[in-house]
PDB file of the backbone (N, CA, C, O) and the ligand in Angstrom, with CONECT records:
HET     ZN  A 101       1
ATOM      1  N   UNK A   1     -44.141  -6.174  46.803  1.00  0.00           N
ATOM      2  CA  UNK A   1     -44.793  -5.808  45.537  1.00  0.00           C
ATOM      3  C   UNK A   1     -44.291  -6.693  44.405  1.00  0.00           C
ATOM      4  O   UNK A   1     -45.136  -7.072  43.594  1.00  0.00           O
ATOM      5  N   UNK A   2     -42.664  -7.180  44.198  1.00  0.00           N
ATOM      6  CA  UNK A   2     -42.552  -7.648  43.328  1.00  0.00           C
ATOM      7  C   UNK A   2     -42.706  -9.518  43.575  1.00  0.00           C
ATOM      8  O   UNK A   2     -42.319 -10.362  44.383  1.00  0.00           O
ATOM      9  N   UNK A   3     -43.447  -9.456  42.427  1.00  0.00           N
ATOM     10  CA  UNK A   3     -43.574 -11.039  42.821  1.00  0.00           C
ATOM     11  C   UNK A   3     -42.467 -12.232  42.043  1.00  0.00           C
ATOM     12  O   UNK A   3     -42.382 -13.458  41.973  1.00  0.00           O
ATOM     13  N   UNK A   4     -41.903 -11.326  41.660  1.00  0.00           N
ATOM     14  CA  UNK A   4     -40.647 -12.254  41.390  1.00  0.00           C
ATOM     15  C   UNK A   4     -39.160 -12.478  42.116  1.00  0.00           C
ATOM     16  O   UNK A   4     -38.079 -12.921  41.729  1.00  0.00           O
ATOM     17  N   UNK A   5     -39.624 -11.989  43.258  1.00  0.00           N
ATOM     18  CA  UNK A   5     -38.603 -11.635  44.230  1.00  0.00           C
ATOM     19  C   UNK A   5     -38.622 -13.117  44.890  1.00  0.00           C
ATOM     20  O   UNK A   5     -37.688 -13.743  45.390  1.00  0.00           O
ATOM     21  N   UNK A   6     -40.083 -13.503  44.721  1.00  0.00           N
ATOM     22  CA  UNK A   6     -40.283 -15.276  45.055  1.00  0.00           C
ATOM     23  C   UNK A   6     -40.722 -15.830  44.364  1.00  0.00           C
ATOM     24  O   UNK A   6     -41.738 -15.310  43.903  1.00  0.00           O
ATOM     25  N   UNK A   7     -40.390 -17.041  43.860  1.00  0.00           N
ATOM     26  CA  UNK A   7     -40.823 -18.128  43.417  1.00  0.00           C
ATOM     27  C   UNK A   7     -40.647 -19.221  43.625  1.00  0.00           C
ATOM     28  O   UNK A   7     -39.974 -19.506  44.616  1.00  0.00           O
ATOM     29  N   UNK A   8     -41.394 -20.713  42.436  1.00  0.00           N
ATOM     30  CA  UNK A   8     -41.352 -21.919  43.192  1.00  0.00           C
ATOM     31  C   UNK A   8     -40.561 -22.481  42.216  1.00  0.00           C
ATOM     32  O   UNK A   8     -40.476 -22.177  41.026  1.00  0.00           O
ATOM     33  N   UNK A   9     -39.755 -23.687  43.107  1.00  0.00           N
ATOM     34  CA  UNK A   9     -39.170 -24.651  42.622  1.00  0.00           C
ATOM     35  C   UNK A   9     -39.526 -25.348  41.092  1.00  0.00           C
ATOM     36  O   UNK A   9     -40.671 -25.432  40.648  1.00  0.00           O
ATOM     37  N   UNK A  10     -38.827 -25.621  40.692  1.00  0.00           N
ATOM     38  CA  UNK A  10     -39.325 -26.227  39.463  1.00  0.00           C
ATOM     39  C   UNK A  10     -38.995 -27.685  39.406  1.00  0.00           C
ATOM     40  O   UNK A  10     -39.245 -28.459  38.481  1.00  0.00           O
ATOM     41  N   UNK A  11     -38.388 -27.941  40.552  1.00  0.00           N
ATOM     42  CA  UNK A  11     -38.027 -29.319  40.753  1.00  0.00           C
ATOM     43  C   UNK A  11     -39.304 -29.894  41.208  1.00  0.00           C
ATOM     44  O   UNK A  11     -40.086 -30.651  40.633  1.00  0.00           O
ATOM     45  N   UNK A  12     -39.328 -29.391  42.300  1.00  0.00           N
ATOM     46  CA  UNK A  12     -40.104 -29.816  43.687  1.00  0.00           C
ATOM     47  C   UNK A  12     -41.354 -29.271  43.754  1.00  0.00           C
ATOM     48  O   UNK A  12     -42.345 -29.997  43.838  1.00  0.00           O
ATOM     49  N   UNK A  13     -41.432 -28.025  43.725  1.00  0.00           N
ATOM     50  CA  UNK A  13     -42.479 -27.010  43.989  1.00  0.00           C
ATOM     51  C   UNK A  13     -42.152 -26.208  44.948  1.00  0.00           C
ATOM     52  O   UNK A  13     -42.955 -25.289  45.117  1.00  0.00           O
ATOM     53  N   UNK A  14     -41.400 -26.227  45.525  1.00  0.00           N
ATOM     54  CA  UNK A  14     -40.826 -25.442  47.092  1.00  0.00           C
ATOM     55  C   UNK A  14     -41.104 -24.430  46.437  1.00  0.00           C
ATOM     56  O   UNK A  14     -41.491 -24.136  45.306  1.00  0.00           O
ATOM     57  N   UNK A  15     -40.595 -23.544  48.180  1.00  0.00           N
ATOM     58  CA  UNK A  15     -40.459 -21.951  48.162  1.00  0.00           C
ATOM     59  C   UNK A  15     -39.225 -22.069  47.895  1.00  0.00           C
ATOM     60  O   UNK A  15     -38.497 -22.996  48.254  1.00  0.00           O
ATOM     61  N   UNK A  16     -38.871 -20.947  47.122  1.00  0.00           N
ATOM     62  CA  UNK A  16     -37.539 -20.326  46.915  1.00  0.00           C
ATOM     63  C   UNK A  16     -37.500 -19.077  47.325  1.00  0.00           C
ATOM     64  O   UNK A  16     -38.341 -18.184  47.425  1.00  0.00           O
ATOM     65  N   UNK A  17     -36.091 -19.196  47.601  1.00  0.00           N
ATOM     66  CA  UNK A  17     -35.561 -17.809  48.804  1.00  0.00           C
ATOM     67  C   UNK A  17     -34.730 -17.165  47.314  1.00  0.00           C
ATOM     68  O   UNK A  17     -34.475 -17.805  46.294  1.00  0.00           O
ATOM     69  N   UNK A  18     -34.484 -15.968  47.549  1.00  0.00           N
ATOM     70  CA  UNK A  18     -33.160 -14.605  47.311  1.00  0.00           C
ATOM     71  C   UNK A  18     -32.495 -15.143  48.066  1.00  0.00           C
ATOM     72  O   UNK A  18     -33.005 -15.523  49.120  1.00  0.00           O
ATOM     73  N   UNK A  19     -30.660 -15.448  47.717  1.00  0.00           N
ATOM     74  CA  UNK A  19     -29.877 -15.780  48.261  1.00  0.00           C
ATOM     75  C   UNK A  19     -29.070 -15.607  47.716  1.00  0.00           C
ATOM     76  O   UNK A  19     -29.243 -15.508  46.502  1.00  0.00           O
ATOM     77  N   UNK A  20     -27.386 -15.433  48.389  1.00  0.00           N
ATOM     78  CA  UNK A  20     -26.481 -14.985  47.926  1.00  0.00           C
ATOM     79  C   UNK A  20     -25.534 -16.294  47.479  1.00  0.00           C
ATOM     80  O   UNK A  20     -25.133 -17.097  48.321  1.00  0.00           O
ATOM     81  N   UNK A  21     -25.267 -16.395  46.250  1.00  0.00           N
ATOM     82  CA  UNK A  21     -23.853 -17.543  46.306  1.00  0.00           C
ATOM     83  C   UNK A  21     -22.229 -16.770  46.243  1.00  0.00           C
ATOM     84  O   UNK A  21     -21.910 -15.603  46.470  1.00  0.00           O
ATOM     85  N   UNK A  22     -21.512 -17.802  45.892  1.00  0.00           N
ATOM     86  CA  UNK A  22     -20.239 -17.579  45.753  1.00  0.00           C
ATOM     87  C   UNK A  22     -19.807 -18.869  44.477  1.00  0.00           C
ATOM     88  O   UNK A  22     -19.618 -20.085  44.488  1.00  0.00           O
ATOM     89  N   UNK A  23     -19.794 -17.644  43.340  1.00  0.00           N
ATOM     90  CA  UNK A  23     -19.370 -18.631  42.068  1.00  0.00           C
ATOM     91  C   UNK A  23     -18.084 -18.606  42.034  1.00  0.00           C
ATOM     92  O   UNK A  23     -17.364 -18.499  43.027  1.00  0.00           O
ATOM     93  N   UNK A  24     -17.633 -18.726  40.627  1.00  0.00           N
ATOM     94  CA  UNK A  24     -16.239 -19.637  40.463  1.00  0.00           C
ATOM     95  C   UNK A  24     -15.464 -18.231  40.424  1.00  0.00           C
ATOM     96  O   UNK A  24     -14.282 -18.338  40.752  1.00  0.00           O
ATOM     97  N   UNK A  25     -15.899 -16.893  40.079  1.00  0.00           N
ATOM     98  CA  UNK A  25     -15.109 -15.828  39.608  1.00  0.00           C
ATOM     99  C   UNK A  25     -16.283 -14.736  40.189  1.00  0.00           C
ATOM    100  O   UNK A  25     -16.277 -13.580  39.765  1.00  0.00           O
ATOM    101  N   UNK A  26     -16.843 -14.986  40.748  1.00  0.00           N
ATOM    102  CA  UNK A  26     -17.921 -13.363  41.341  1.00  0.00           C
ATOM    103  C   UNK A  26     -18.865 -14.009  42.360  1.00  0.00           C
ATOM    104  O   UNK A  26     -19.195 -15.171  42.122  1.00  0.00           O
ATOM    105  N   UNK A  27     -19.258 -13.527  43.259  1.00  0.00           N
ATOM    106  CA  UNK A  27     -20.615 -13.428  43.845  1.00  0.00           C
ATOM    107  C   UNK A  27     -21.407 -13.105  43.171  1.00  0.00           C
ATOM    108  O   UNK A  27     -21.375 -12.231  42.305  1.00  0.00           O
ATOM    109  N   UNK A  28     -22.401 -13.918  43.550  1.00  0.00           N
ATOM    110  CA  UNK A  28     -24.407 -13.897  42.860  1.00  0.00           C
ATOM    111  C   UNK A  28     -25.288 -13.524  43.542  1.00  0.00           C
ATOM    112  O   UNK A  28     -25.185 -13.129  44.703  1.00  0.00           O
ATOM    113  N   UNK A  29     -26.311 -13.611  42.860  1.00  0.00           N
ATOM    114  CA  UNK A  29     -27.429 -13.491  43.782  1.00  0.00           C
ATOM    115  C   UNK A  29     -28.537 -14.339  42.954  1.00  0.00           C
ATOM    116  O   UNK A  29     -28.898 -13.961  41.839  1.00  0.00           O
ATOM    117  N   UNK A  30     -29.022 -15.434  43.529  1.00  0.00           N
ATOM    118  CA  UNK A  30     -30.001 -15.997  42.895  1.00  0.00           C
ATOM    119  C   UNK A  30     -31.392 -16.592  43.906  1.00  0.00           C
ATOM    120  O   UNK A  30     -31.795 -15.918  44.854  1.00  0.00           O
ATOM    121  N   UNK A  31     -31.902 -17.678  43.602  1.00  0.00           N
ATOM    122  CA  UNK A  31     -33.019 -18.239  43.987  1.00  0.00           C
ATOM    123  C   UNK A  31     -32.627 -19.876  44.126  1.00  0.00           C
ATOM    124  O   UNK A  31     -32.200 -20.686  43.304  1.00  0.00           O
ATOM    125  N   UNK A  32     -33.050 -20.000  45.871  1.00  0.00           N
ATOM    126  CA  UNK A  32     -32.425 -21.529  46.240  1.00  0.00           C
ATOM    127  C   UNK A  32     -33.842 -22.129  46.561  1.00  0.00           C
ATOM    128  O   UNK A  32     -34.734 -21.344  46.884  1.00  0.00           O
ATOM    129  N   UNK A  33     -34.039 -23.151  46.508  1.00  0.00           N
ATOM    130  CA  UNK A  33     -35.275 -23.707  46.758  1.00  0.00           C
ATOM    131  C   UNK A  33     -34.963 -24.276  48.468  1.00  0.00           C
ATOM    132  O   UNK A  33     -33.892 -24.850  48.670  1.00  0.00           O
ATOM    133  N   UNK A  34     -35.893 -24.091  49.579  1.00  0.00           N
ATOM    134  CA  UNK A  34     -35.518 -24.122  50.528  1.00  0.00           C
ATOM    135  C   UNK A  34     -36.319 -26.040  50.824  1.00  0.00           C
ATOM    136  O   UNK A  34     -36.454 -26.641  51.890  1.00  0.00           O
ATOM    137  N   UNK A  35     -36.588 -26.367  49.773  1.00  0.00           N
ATOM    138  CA  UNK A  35     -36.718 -27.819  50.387  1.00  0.00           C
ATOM    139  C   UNK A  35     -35.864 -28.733  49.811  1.00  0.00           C
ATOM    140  O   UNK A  35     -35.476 -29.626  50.564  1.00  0.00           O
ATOM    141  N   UNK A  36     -35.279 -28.752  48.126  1.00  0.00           N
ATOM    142  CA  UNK A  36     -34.746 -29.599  47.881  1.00  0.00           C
ATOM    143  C   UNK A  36     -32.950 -29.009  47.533  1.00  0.00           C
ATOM    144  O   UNK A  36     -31.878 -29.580  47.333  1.00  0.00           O
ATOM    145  N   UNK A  37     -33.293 -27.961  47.589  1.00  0.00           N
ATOM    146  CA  UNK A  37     -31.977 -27.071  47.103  1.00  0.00           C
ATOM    147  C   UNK A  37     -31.734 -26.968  45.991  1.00  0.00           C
ATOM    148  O   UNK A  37     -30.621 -27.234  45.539  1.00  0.00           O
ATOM    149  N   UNK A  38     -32.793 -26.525  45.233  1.00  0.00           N
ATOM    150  CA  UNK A  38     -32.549 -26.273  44.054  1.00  0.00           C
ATOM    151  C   UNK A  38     -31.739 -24.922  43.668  1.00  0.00           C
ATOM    152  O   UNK A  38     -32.164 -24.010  44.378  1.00  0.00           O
ATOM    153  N   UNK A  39     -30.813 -24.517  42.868  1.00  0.00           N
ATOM    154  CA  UNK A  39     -30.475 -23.201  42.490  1.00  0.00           C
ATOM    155  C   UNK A  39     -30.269 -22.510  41.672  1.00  0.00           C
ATOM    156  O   UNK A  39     -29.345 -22.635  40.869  1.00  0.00           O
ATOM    157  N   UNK A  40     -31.020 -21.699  41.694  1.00  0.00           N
ATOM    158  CA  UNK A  40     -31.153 -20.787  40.118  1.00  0.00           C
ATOM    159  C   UNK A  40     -30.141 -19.183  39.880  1.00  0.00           C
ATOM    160  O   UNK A  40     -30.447 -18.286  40.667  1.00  0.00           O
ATOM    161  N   UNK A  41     -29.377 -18.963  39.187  1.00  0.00           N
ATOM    162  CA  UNK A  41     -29.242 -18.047  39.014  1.00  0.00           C
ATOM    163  C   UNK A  41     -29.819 -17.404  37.828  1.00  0.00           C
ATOM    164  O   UNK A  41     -30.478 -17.887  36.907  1.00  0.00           O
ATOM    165  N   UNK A  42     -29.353 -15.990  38.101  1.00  0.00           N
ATOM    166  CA  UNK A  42     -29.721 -14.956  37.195  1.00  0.00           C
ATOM    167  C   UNK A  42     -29.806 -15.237  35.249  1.00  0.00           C
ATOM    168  O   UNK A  42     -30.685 -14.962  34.433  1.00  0.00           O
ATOM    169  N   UNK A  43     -28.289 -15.970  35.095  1.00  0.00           N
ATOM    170  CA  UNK A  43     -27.648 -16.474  34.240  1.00  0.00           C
ATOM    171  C   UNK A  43     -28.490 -17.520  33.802  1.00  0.00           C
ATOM    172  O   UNK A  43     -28.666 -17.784  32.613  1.00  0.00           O
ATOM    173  N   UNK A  44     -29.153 -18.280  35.001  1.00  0.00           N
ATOM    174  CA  UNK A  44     -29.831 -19.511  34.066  1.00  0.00           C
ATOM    175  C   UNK A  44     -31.426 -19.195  34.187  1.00  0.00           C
ATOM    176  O   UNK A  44     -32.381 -19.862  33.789  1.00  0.00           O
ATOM    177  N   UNK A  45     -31.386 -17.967  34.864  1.00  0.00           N
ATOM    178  CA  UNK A  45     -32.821 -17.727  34.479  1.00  0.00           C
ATOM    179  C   UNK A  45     -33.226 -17.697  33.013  1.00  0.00           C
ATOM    180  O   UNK A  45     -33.909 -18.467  32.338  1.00  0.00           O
ATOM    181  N   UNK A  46     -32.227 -15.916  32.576  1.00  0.00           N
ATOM    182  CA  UNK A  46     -32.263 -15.479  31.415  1.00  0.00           C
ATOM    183  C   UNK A  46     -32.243 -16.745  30.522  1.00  0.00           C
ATOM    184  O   UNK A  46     -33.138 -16.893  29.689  1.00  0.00           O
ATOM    185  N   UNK A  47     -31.204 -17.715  30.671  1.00  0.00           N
ATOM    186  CA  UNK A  47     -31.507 -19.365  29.714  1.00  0.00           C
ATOM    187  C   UNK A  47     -32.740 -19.718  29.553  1.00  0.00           C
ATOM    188  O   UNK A  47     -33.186 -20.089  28.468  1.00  0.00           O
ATOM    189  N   UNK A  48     -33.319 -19.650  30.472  1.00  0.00           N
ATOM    190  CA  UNK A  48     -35.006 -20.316  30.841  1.00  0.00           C
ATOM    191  C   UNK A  48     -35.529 -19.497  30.230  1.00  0.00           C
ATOM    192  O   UNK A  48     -36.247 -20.066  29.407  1.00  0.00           O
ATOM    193  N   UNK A  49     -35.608 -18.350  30.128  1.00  0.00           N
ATOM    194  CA  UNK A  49     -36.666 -17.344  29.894  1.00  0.00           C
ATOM    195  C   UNK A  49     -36.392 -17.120  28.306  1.00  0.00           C
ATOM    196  O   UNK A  49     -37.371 -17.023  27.565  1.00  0.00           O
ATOM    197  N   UNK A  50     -34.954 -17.029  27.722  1.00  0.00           N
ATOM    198  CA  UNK A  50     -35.011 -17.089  26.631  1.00  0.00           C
ATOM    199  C   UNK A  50     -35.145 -18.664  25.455  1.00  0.00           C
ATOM    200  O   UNK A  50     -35.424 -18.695  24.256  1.00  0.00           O
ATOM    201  N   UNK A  51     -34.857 -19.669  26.300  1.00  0.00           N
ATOM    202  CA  UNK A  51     -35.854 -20.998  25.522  1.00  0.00           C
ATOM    203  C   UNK A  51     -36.979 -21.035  25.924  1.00  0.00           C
ATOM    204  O   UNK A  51     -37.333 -22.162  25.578  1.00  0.00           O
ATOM    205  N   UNK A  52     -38.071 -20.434  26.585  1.00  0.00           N
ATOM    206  CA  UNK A  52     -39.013 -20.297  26.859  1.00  0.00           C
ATOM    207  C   UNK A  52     -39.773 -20.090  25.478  1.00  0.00           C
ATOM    208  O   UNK A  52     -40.396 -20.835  24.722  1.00  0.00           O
ATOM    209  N   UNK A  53     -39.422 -18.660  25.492  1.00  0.00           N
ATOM    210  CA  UNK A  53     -39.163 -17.775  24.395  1.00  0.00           C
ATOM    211  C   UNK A  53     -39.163 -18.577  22.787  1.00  0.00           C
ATOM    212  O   UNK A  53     -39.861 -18.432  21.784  1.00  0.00           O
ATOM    213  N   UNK A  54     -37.997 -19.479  23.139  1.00  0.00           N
ATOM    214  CA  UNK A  54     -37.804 -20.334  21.801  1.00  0.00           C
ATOM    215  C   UNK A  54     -36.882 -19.458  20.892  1.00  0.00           C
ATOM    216  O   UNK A  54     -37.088 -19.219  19.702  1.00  0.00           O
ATOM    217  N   UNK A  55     -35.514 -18.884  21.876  1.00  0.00           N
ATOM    218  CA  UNK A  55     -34.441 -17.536  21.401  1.00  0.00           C
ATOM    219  C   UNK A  55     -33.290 -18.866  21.775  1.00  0.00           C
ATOM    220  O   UNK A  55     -32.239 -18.893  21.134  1.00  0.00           O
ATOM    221  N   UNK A  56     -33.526 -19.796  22.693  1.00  0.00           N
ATOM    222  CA  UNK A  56     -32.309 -20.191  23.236  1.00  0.00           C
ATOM    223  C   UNK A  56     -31.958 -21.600  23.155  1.00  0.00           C
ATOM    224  O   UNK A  56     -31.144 -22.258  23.802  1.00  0.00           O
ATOM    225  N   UNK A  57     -32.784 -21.927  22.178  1.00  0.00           N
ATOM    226  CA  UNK A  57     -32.552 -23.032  21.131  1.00  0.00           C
ATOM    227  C   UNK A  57     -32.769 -22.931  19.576  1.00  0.00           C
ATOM    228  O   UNK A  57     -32.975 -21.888  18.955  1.00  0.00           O
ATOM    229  N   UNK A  58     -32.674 -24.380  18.985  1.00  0.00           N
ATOM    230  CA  UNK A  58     -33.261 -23.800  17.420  1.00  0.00           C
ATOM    231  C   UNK A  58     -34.333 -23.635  17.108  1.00  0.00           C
ATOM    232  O   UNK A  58     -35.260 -24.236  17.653  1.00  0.00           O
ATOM    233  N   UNK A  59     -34.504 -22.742  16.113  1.00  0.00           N
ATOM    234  CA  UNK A  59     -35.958 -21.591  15.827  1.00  0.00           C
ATOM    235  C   UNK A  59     -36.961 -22.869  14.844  1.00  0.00           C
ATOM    236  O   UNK A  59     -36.897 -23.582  13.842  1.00  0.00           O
ATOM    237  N   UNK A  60     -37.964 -22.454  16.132  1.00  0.00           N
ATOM    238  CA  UNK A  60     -39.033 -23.441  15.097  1.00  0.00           C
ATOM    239  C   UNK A  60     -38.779 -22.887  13.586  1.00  0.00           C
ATOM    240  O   UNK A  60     -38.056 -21.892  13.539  1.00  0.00           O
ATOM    241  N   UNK A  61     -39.292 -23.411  12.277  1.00  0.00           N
ATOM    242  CA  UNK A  61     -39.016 -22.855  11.416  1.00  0.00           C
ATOM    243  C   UNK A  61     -40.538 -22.087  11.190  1.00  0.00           C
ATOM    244  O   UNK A  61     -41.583 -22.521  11.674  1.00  0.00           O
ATOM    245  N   UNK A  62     -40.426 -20.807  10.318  1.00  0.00           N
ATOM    246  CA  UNK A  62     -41.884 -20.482  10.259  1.00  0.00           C
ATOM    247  C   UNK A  62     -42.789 -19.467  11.242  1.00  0.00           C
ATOM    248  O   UNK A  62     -43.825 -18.907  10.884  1.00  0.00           O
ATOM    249  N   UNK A  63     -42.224 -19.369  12.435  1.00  0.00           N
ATOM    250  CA  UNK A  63     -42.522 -19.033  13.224  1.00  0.00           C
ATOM    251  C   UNK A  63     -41.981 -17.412  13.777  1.00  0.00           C
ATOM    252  O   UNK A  63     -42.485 -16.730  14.668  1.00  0.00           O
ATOM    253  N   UNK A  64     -40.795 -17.100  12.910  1.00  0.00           N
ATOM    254  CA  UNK A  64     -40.134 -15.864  13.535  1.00  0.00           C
ATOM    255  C   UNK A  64     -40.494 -15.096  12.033  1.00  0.00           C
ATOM    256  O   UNK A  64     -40.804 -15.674  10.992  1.00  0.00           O
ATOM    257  N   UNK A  65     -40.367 -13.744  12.230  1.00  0.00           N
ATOM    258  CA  UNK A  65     -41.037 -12.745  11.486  1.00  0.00           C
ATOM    259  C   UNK A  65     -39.496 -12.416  10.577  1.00  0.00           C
ATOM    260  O   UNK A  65     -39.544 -12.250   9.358  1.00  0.00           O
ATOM    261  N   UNK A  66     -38.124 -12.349  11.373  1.00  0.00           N
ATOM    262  CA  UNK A  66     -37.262 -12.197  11.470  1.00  0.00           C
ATOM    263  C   UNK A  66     -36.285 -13.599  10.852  1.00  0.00           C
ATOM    264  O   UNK A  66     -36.003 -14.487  11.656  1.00  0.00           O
ATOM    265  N   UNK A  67     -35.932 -13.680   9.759  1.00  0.00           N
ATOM    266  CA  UNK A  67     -35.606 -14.889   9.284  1.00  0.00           C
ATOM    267  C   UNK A  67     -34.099 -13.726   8.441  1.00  0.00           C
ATOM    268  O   UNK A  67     -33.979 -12.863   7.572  1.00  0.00           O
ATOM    269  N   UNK A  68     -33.240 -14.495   9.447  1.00  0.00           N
ATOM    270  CA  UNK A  68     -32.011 -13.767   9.138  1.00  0.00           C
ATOM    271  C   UNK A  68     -30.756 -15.071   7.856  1.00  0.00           C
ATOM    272  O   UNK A  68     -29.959 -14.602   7.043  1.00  0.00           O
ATOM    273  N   UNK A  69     -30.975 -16.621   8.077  1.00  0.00           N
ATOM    274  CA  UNK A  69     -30.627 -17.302   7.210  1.00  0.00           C
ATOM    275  C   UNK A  69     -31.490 -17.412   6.485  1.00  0.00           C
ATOM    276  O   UNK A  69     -32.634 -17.011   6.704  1.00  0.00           O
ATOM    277  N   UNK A  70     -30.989 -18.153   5.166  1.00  0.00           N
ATOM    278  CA  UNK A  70     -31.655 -18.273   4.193  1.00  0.00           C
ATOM    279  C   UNK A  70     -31.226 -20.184   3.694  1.00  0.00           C
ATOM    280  O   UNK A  70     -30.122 -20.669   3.943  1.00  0.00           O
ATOM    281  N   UNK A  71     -32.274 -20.913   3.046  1.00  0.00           N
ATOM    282  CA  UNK A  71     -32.258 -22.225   3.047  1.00  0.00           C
ATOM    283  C   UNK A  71     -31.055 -22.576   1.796  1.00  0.00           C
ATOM    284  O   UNK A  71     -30.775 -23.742   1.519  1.00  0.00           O
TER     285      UNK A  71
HETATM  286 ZN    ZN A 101     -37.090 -27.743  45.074  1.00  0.00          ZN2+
END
């Protein structure tokens, strides 16, 4: 049902698997691309998803409703 359980490479286009790593201080669980080895975690999803967004770089100007500095 969930379709984010798979996705594709962003390198390559591959399939990407659910897979378990072993980071520097915890076990993960992320998304490996099964042709070029690409690997995504959770951590750099949320990165992706929040510069996607345009949260996880600098703010276009103009654009946020929410303008917390001032010029
Ligand atoms: Zn790939």
């Amino acid at each position: 049902m969930e379709k984010s359980l798979f996705s594709t490479c962003s390198r390559c286009g591959g399939a990407m698997i659910f897979d378990k790593f072993y980071g520097h201080h915890e076990d993960f669980w992320g998304l490996k691309c099964l042709i070029c080895g690409e690997i995504i975690d959770p951590v750099i999803l949320e990165n992706r998803e929040l510069m996607r967004l345009g949260l996880g770089v600098s703010l276009p100007r103009g654009t946020m409703s929410e303008q917390k500095f001032h010029p």
